[in-house]
Structures are given as structure tokens and as C-alpha cells.
N, CA, C and O atoms as CSV, one atom per row, in Angstrom:
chain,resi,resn,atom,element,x,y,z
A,1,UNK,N,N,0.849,-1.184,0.000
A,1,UNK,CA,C,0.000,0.000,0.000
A,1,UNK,C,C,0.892,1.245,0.000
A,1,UNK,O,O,1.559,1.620,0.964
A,2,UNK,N,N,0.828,1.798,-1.117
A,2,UNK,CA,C,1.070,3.390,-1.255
A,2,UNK,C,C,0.771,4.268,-0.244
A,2,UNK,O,O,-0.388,4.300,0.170
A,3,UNK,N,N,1.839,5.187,0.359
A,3,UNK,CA,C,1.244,5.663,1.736
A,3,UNK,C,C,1.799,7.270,1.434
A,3,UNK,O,O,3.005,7.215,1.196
A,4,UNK,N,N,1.141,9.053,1.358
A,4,UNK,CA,C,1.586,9.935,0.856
A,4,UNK,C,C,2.545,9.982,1.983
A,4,UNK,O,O,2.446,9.295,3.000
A,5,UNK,N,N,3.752,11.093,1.659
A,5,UNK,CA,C,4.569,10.935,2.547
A,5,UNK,C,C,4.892,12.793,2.676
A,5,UNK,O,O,4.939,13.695,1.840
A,6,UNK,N,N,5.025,12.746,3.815
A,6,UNK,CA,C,5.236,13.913,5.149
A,6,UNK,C,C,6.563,14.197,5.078
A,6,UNK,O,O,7.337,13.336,5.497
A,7,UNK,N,N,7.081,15.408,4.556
A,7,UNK,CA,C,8.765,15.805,5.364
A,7,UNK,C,C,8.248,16.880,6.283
A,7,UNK,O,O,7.094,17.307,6.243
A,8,UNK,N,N,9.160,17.276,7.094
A,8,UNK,CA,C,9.901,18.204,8.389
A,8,UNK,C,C,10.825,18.305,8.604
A,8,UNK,O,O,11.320,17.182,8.501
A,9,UNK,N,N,11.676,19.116,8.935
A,9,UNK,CA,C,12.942,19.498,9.557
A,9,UNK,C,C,12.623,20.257,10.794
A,9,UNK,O,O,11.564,20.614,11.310
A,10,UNK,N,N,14.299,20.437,11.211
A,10,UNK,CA,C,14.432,21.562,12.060
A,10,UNK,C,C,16.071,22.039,11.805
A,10,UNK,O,O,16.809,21.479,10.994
A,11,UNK,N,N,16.391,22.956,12.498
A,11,UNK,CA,C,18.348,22.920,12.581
A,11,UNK,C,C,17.999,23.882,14.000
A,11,UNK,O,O,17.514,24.970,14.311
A,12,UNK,N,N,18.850,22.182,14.835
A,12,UNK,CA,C,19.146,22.540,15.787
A,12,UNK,C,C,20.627,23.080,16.588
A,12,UNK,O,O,21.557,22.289,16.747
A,13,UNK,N,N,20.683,24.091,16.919
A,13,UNK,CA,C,21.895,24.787,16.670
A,13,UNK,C,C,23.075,24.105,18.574
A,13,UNK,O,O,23.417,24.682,19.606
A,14,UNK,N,N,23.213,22.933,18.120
A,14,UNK,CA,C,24.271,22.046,18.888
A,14,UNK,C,C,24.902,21.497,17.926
A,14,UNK,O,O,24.610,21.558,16.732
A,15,UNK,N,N,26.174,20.702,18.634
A,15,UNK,CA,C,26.745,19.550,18.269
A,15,UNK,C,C,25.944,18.520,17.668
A,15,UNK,O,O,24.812,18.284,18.091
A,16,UNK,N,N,26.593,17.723,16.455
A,16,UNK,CA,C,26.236,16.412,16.491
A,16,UNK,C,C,25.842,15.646,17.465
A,16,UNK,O,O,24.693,15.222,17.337
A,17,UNK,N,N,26.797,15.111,19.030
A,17,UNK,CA,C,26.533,14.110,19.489
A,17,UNK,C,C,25.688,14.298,20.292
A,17,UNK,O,O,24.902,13.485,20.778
A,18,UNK,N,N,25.837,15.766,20.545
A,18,UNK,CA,C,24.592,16.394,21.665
A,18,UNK,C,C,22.889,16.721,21.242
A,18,UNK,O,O,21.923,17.246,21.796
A,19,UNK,N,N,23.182,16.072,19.931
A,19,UNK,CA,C,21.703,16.137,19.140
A,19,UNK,C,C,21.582,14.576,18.973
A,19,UNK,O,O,20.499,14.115,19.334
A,20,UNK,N,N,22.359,13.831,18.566
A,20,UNK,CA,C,21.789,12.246,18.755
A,20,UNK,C,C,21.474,11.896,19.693
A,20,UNK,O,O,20.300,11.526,19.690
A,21,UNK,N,N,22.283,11.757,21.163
A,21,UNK,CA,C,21.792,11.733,21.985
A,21,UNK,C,C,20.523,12.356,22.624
A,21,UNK,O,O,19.744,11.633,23.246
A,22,UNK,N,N,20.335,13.490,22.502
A,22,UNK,CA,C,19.028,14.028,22.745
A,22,UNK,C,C,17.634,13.389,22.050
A,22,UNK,O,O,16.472,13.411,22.456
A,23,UNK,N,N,18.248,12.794,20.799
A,23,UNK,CA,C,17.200,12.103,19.844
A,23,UNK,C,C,17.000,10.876,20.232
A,23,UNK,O,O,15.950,10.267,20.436
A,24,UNK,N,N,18.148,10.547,20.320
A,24,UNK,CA,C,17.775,9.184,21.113
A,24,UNK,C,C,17.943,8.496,22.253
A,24,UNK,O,O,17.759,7.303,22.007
A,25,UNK,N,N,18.200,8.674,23.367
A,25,UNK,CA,C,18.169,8.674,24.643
A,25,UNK,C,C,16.728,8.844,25.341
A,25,UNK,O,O,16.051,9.872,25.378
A,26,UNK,N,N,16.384,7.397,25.968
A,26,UNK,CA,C,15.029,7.412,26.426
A,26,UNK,C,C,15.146,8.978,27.314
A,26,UNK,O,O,14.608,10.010,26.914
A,27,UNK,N,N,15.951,8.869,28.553
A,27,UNK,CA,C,15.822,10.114,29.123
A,27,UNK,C,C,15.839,11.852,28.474
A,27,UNK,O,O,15.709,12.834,29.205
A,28,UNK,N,N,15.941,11.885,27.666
A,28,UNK,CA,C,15.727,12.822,26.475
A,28,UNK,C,C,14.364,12.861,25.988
A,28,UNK,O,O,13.581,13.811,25.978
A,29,UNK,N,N,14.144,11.139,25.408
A,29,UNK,CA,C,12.730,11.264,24.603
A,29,UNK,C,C,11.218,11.788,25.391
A,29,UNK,O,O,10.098,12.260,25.195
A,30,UNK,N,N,12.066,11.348,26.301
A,30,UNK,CA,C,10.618,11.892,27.595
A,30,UNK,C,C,10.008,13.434,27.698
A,30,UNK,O,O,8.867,13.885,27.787
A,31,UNK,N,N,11.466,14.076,27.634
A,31,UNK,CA,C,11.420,15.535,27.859
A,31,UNK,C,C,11.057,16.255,26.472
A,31,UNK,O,O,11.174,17.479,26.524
A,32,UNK,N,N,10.687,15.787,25.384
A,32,UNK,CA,C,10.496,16.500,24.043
A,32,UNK,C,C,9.190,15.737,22.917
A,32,UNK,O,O,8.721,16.242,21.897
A,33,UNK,N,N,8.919,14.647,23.420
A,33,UNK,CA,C,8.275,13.634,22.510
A,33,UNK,C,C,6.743,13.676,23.319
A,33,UNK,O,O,6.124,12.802,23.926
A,34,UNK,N,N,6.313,15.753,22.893
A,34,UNK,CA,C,4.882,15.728,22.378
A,34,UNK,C,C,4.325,16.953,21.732
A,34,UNK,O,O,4.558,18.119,22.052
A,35,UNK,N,N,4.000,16.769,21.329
A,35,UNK,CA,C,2.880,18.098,20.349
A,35,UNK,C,C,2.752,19.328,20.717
A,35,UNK,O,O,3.125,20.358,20.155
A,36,UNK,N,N,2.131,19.145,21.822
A,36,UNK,CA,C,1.852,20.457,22.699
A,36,UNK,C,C,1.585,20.132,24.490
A,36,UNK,O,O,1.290,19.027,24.946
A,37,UNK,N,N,1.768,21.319,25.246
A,37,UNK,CA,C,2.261,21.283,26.361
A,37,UNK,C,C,0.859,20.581,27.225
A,37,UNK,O,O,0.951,20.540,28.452
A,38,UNK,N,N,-0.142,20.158,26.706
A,38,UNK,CA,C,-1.178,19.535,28.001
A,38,UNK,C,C,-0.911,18.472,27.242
A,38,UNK,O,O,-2.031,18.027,26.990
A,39,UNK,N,N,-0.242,17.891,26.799
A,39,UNK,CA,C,0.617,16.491,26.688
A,39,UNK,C,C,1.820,15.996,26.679
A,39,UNK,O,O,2.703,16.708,26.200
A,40,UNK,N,N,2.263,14.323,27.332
A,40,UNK,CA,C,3.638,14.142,27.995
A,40,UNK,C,C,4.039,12.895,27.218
A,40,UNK,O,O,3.311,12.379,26.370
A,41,UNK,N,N,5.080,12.505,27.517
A,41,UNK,CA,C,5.721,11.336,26.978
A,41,UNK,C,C,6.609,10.715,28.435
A,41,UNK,O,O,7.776,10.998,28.707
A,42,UNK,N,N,5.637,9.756,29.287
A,42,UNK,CA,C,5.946,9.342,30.370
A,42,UNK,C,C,6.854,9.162,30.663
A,42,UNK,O,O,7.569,9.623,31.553
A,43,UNK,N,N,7.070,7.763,29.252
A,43,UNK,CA,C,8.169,6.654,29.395
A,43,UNK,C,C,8.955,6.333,27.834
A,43,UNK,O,O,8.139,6.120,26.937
A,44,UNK,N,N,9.745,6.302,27.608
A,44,UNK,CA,C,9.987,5.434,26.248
A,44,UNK,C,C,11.285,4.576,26.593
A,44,UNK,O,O,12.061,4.666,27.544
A,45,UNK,N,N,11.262,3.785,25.593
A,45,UNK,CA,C,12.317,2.596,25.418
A,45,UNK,C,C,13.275,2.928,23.886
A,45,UNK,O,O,12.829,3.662,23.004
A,46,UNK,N,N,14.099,2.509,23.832
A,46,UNK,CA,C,15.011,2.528,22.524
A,46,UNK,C,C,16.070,1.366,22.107
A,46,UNK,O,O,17.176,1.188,22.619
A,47,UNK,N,N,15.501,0.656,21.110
A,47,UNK,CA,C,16.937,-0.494,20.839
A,47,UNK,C,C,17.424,-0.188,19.519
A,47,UNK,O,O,16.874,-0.555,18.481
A,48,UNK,N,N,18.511,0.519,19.597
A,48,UNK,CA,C,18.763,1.070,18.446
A,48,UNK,C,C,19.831,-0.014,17.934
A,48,UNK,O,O,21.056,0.102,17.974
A,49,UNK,N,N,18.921,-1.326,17.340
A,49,UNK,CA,C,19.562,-1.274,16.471
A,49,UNK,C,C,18.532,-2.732,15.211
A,49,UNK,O,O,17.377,-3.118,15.390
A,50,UNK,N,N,19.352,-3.115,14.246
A,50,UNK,CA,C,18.044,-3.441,13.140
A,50,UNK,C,C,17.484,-4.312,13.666
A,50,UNK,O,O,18.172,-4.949,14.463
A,51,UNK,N,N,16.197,-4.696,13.508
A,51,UNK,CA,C,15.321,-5.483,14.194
A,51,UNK,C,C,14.938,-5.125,15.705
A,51,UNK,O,O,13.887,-5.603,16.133
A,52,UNK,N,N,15.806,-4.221,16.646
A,52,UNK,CA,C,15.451,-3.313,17.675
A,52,UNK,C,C,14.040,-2.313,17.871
A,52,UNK,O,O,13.674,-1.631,16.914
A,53,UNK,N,N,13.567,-2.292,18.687
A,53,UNK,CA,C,12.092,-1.921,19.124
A,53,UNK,C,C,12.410,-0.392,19.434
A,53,UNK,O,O,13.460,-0.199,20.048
A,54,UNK,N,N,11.754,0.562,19.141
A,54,UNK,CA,C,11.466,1.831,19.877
A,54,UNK,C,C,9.914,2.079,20.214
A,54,UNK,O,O,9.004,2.029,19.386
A,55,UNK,N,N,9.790,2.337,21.492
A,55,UNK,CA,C,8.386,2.419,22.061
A,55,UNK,C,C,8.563,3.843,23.273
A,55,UNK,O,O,9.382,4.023,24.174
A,56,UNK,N,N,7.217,4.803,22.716
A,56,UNK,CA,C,7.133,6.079,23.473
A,56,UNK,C,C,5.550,5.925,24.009
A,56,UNK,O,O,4.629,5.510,23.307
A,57,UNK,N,N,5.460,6.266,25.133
A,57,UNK,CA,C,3.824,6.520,25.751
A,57,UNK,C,C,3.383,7.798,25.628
A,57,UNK,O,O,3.801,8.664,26.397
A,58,UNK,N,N,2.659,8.024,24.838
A,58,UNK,CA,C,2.424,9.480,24.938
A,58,UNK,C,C,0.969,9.432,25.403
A,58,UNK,O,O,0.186,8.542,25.071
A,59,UNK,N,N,0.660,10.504,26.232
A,59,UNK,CA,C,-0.719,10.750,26.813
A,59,UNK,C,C,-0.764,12.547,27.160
A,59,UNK,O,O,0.172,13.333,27.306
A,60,UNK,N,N,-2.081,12.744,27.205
A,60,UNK,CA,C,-3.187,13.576,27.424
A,60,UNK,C,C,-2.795,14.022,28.850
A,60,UNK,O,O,-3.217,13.302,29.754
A,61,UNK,N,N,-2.054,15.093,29.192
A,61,UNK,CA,C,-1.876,15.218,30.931
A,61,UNK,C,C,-3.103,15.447,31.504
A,61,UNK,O,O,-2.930,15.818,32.665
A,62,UNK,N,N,-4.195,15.394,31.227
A,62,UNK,CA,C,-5.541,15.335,31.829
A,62,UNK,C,C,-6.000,13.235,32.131
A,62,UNK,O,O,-6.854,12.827,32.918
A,63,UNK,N,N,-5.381,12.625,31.503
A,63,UNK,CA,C,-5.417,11.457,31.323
A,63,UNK,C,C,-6.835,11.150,30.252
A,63,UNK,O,O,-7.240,10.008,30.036
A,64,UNK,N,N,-7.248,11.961,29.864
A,64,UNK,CA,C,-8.076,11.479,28.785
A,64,UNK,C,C,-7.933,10.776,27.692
A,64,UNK,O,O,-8.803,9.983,27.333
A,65,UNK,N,N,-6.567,11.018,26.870
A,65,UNK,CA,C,-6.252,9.639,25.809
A,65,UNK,C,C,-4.685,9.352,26.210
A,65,UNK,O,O,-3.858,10.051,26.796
A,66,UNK,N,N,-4.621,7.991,25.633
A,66,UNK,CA,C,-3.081,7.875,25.647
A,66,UNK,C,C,-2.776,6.728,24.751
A,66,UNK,O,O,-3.669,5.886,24.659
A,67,UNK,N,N,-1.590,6.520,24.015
A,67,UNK,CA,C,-1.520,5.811,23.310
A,67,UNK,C,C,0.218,5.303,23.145
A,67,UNK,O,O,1.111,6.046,23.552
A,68,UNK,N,N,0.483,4.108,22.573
A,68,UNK,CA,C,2.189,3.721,22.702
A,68,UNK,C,C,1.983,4.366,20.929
A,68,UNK,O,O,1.097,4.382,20.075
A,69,UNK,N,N,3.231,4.780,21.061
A,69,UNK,CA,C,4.191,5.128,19.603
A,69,UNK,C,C,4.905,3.668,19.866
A,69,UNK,O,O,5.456,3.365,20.924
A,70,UNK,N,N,4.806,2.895,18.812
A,70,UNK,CA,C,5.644,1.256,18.432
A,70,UNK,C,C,6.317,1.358,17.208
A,70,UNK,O,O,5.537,1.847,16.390
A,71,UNK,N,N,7.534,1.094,16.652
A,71,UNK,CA,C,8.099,0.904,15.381
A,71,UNK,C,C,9.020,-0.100,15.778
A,71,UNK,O,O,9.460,-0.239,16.920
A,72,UNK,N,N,9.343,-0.922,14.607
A,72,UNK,CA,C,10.922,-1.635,14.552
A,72,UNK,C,C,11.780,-1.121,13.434
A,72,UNK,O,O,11.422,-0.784,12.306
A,73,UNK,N,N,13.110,-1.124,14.018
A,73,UNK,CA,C,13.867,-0.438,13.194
A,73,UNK,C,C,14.600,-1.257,12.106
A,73,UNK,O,O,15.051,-2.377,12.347
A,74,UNK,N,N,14.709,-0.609,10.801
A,74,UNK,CA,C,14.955,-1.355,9.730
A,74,UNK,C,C,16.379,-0.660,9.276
A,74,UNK,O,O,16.929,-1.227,8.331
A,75,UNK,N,N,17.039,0.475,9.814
A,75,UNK,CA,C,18.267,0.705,9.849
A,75,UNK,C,C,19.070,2.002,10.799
A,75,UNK,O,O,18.605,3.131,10.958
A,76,UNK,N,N,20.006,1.634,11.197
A,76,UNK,CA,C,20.280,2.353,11.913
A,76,UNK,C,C,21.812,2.617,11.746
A,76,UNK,O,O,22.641,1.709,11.814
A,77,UNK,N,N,22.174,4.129,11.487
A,77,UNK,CA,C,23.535,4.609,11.343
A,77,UNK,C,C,23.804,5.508,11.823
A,77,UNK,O,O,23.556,6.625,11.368
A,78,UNK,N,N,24.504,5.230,13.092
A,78,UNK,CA,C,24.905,6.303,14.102
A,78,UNK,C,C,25.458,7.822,13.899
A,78,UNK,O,O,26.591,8.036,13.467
A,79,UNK,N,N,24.549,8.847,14.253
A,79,UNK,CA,C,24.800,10.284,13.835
A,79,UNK,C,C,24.885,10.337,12.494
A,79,UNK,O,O,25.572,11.164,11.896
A,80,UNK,N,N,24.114,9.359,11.897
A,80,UNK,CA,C,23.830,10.150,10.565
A,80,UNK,C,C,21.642,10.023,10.167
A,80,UNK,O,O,20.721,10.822,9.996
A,81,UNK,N,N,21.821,8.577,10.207
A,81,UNK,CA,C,19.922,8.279,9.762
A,81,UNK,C,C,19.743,7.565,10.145
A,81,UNK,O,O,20.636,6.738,10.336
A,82,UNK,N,N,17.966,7.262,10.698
A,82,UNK,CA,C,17.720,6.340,11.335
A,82,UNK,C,C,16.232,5.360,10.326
A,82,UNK,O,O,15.528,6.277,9.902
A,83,UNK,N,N,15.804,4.434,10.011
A,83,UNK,CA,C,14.756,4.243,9.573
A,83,UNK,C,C,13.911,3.259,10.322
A,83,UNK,O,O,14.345,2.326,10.998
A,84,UNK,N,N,12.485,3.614,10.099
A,84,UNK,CA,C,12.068,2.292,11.030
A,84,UNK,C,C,10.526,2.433,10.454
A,84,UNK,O,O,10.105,3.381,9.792
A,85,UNK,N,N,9.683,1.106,10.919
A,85,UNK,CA,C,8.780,0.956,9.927
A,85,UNK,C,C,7.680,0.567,11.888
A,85,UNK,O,O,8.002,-0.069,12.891
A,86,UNK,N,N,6.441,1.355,11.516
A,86,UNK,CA,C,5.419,1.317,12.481
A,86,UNK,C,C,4.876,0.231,12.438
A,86,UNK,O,O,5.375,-0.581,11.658
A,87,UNK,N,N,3.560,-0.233,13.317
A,87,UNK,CA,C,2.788,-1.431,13.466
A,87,UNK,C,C,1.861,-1.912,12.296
A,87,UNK,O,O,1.433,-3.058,12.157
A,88,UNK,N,N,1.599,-0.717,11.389
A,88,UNK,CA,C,0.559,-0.553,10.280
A,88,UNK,C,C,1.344,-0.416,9.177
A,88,UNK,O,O,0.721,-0.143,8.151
A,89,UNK,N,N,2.877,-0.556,9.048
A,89,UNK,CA,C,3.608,-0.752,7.870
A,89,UNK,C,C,3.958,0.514,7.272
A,89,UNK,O,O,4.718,0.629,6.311
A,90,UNK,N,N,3.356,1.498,7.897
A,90,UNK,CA,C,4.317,2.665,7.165
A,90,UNK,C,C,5.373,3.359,7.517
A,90,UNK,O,O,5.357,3.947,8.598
A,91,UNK,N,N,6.307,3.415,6.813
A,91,UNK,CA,C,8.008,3.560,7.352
A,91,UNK,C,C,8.115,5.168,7.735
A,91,UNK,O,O,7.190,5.913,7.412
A,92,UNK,N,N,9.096,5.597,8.326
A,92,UNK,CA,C,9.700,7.005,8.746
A,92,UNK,C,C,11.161,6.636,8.622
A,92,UNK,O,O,11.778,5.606,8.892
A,93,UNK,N,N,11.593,8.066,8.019
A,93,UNK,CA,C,13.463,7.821,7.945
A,93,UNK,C,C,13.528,9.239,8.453
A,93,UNK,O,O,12.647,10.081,8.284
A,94,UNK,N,N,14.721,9.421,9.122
A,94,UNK,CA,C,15.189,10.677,9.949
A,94,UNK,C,C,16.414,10.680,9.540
A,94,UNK,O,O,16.977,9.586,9.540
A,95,UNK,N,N,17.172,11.860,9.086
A,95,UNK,CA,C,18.331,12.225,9.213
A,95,UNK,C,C,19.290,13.386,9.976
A,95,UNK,O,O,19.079,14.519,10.409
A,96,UNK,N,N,20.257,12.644,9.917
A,96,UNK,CA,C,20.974,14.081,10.499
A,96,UNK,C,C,22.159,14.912,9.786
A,96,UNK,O,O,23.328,14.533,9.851
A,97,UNK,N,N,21.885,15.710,9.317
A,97,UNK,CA,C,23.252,16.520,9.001
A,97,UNK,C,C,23.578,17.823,9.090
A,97,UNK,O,O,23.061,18.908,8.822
A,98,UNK,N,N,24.518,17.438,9.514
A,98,UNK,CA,C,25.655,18.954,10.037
A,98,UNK,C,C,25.682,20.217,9.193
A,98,UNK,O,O,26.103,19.996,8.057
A,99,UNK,N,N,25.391,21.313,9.401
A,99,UNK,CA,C,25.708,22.256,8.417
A,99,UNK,C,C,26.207,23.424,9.525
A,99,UNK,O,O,26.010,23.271,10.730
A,100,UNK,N,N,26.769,24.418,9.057
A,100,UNK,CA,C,27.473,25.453,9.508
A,100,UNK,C,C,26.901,25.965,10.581
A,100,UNK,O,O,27.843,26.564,11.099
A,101,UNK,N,N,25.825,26.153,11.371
A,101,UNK,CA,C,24.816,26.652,12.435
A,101,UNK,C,C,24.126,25.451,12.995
A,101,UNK,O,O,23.040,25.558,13.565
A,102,UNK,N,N,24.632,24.512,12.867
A,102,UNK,CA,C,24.238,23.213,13.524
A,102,UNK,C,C,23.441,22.049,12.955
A,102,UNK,O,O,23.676,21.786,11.775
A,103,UNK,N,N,22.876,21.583,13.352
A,103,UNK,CA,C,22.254,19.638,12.583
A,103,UNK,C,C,21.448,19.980,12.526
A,103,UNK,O,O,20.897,20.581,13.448
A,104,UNK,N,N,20.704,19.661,10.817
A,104,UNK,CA,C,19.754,19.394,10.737
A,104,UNK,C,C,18.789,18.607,10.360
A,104,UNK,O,O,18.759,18.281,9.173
A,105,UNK,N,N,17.829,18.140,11.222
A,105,UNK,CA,C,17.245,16.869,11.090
A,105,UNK,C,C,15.676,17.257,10.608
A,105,UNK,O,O,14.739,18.040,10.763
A,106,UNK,N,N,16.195,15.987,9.850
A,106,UNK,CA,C,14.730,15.883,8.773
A,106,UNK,C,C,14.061,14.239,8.794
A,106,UNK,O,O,14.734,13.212,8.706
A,107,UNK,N,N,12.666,14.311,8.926
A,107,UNK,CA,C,11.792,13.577,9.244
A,107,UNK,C,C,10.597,13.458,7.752
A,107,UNK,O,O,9.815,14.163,7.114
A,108,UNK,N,N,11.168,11.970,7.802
A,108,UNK,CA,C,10.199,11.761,6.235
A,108,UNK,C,C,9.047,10.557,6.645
A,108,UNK,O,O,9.531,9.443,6.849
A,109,UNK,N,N,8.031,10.651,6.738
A,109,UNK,CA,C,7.031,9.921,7.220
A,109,UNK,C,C,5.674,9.631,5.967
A,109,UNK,O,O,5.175,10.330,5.085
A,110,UNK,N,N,5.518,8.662,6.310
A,110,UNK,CA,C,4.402,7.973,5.098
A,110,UNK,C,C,3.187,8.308,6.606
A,110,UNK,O,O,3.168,7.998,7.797
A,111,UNK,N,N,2.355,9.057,5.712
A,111,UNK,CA,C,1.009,9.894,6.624
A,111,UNK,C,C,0.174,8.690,6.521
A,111,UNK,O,O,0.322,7.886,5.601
A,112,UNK,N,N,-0.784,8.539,7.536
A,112,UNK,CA,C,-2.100,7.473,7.694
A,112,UNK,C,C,-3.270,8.142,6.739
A,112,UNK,O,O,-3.210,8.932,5.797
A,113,UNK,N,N,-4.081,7.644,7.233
A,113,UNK,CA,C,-5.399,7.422,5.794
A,113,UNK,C,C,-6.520,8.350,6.879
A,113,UNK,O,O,-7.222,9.215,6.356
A,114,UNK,N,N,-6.594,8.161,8.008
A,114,UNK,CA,C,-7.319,8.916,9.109
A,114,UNK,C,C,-7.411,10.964,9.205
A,114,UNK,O,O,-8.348,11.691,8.877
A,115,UNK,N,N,-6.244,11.284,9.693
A,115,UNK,CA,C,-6.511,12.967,9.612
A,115,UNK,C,C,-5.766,12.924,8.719
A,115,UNK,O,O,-5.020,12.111,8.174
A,116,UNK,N,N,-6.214,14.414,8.587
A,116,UNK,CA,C,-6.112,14.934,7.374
A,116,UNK,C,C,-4.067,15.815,7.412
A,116,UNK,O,O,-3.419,16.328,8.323
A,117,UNK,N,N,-3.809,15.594,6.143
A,117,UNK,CA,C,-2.194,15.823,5.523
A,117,UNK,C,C,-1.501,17.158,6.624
A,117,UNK,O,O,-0.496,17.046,7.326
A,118,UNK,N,N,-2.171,18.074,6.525
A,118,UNK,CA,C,-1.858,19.217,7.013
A,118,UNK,C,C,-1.885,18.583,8.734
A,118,UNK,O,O,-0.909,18.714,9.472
A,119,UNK,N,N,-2.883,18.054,9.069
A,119,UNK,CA,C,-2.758,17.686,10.611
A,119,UNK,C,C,-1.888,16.988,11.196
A,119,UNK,O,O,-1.576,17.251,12.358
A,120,UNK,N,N,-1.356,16.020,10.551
A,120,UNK,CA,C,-0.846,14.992,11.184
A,120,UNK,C,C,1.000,16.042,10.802
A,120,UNK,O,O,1.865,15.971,11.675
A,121,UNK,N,N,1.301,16.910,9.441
A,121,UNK,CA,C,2.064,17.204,9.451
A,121,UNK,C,C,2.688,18.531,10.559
A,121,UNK,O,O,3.817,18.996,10.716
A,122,UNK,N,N,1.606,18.778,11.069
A,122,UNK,CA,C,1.515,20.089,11.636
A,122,UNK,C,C,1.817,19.422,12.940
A,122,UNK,O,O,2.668,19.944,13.660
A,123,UNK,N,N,1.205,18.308,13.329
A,123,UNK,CA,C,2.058,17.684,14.474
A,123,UNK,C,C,3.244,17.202,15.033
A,123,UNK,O,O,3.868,17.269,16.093
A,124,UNK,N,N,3.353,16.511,13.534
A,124,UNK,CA,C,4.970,15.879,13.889
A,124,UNK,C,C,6.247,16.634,13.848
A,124,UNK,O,O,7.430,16.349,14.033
A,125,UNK,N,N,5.375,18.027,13.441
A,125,UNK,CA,C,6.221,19.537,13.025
A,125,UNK,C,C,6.648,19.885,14.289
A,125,UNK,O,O,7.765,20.259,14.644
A,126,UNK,N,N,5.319,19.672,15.132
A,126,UNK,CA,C,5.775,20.777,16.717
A,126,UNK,C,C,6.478,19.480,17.247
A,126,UNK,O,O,7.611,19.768,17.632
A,127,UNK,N,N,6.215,18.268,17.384
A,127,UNK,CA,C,7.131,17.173,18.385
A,127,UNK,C,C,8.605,17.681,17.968
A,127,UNK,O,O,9.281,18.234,18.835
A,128,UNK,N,N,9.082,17.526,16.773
A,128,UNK,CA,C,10.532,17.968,16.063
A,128,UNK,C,C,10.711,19.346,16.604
A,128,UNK,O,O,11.504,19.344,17.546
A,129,UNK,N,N,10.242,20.489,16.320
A,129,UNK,CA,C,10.458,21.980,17.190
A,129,UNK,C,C,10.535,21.597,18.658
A,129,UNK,O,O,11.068,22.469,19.344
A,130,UNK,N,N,10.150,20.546,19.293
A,130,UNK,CA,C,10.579,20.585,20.883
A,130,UNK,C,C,11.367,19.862,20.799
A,130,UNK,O,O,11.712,19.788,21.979
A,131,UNK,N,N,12.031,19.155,20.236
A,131,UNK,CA,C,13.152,18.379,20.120
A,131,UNK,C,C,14.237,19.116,20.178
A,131,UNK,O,O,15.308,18.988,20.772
A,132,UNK,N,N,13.521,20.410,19.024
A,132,UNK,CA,C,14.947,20.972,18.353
A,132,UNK,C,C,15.183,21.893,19.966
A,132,UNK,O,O,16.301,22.029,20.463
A,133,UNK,N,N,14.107,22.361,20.500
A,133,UNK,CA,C,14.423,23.536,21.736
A,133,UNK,C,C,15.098,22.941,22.707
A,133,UNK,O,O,16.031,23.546,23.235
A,134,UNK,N,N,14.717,21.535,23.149
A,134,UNK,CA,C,15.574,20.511,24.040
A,134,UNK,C,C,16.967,20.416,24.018
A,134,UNK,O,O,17.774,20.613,24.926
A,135,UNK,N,N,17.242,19.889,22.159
A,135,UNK,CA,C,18.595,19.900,22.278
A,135,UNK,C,C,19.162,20.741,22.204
A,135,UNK,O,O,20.364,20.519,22.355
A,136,UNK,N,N,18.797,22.128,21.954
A,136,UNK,CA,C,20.124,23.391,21.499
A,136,UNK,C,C,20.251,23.727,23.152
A,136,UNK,O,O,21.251,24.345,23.516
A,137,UNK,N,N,19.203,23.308,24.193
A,137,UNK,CA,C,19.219,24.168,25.913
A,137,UNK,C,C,20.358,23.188,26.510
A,137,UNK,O,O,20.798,23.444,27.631
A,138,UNK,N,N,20.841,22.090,25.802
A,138,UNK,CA,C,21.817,20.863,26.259
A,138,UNK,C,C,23.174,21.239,26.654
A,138,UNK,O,O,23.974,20.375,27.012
């Protein structure tokens, strides 16, 4: 199944290692991995590596919804890209690269069939902008 596909960036103005790590480090993912501020990201897990699991809890700080983020990863290359494919088969690849004012990472995602293009991109827009504010305060 053909799935349209979503880019995003950011350039976050750190180091390389101080931006992978921030990206991927459960204790990191906690502090940046949600949308907007009346929602959290409890807990997550990370096995970075192929066939390795990444799992984030994200919920509703009112406790009204909550749901696991699940993917397995289908490649993984340290401080540069990461790819990994969700429960419903549609893949995301992330990269990272360095440019003169710091890394910038870009997020390519195959969008679901449910909300609509602009929504789901407008989301995964602000999770990446708190990523990016996380890691440059590092």
C-alpha cells in the first residue's frame, strides 16, 4: 500500500553528538516527545539497532487519551539516519546533518489514511520543534 509521505525538519543549533543523543536517549525522549504542552511522553524505550524496538507513551496530561508510539527499526547509522517501519507498515526515515549553524534533522514519514495531511504534518512539526528547543538548551 502506497502511503503519501510527510517531510519536516528543524536545525538545531548544537553539536552532532549532543543532538543524537538528545534524539535518542530514552531520558531525552521523555522531555520532548509531544505536540503540545497539556501532553507528555511518560516513558519510552530505545533499541537502536536493526530489528530493535522503539516504544514512546504518549498521553493527554488530563489522562483522557493515551496511546504507545511502536516501530521496529529497519536501519540504523549512528549520527547520521535512522529508519524504522510502524505497526501498520508505514516507514519514517530521519536524518541528520551537520551544516554550519548546527544539525539538521529531517523527518520523512508515510502519513495514515485517518486525519487529514496538514494535521498529522503540523504535528509531527511541533514534536521535532521541541526536540529541536531541548537539544540546542543541552
Amino acid at each position: 500500500m502506497a502511503f503519501p509521505k510527510i517531510t519536516i525538519d528543524t536545525l538545531v543549533a548544537a553539536p552532532l553528538d549532543t543532538v543524537w543523543t538528545a534524539y535518542t536517549a530514552p531520558a531525552h525522549i521523555t522531555r520532548w516527545n509531544f505536540a503540545s504542552d497539556d501532553w507528555c511522553c511518560p516513558s519510552a524505550e530505545n533499541d537502536m539497532r536493526v530489528g530493535g524496538t522503539y516504544k514512546a507513551r504518549m498521553e493527554a496530561k488530563d489522562g483522557s487519551f493515551g496511546f504507545d508510539f511502536e516501530a521496529v527499526y529497519d536501519e540504523v547509522s549512528p549520527k547520521e539516519r535512522l529508519v524504522y517501519t510502524l505497526g501498520d507498515g508505514r516507514r519514517v526515515e530521519t536524518t541528520f546533518t551537520p551544516e554550519s549553524d548546527g544539525v539538521r534533522v529531517t523527518t520523512t514519514f508515510d502519513a495514515e489514511g485517518m486525519h487529514p495531511l496538514e494535521m498529522q504534518r503540523d504535528g509531527w512539526q511541533s514534536i521535532l520543534d521541541n526536540f529541536g528547543r531541548h537539544a540546542a538548551s543541552l
